[in-house]
N, C-alpha and C positions, 0 to 999 in steps of 0.2 A: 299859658296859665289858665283851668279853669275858673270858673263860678264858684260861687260860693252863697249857699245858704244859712245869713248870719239870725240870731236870736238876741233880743233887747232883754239886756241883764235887771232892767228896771220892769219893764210888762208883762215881759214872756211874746213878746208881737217877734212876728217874721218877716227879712229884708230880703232883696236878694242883691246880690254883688255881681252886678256882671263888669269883668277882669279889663275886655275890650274899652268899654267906656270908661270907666276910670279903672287904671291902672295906678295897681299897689307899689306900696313903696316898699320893698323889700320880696322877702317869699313868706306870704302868710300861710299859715298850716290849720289842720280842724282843730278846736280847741281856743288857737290867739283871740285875743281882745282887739277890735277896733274899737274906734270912736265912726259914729255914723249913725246917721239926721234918721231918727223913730217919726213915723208918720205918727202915732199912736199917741206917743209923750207930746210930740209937737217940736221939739229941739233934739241935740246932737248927743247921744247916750251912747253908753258903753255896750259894746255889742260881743259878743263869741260866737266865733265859725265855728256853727254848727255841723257844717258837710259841706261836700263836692257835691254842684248838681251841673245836671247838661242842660244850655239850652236850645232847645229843637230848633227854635227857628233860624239860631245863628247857625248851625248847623246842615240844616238843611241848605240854605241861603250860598255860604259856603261850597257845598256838596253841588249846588247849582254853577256856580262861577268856574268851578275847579273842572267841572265835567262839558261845559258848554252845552248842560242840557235844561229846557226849560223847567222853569219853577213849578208850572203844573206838574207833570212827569216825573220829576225825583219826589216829590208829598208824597204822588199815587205807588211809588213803587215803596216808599219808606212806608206807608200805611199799608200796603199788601205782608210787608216784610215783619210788620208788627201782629197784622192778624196770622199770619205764617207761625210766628213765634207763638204767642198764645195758644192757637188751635192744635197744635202739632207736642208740647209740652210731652204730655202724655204716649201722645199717638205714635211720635217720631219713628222711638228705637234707635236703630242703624243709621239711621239717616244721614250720607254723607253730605258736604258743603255743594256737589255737583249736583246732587238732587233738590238741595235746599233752593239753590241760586235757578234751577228750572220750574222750580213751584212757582217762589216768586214771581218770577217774569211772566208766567202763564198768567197767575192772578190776577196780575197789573198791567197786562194786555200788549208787555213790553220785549224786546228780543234780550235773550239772555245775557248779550256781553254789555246792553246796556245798564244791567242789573250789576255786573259786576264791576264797569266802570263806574259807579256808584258806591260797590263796596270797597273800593280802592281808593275812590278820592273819602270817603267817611274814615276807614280806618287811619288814613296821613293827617288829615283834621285832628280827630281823637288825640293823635300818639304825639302830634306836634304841638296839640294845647293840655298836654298833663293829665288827660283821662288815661292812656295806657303805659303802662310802665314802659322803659327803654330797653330795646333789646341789646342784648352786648352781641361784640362782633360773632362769637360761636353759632348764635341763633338766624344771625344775616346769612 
């Protein structure tokens, strides 16, 4: 299930939901109303899922456990892979996933299959907590 970033129909103040710690009752979608404690009002207001957000650190965290690689080493390669992205927008072109995943790892000073055991255990995370749609079996 992800997160969710909800909006206080009273303030306009922003929550965030994270799924892991308290889990919903049901499948909330963007748009539902919860009920959920306003720092801002000071008691329990009606709130509306605003959007799906990610959060890094669960993720990363995650990404760490799932790979047996340390929590230093997956940040630096997720932060190479973030400036990679940024920088590259533009510049790319062509640029296939084999050259992306070699950039990275250069940047982060890491060997490339560990950059991709990275991106293996991050997309199972993603797909298993409702950030990526499900593939049907044609696409498997």
């Amino acid at each position: 299930m992800p997160d969710f970033v909800l909006v206080c129909s009273v303030c306009g103040s922003e929550a965030l939901w994270d799924t892991d710690q308290l889990p919903p009752a049901g499948t909330p979608e963007v748009g539902h109303p919860v009920l959920w404690p306003c720092p801002t009002c000071g008691s329990e207001r009606r709130h509306r899922i605003q959007d799906v957000c990610l959060i890094a650190e669960k993720l990363r965290h995650a990404v760490s456990i799932a790979t047996e690689i340390d929590r230093q080493t997956v940040d630096r390669v997720f932060a190479a892979a973030e400036r990679f992205r940024q920088s590259a927008d533009d510049s790319r072109g062509g640029m296939g996933a084999a050259e992306e995943l070699a950039a990275v790892a250069s940047a982060a000073g890491v060997p490339a299959d560990l950059v991709d055991r990275i991106a293996i255990a991050e997309a199972g995370w993603l797909s298993r907590h409702g950030y990526l749609p499900e593939r049907s079996a044609e696409q498997r």
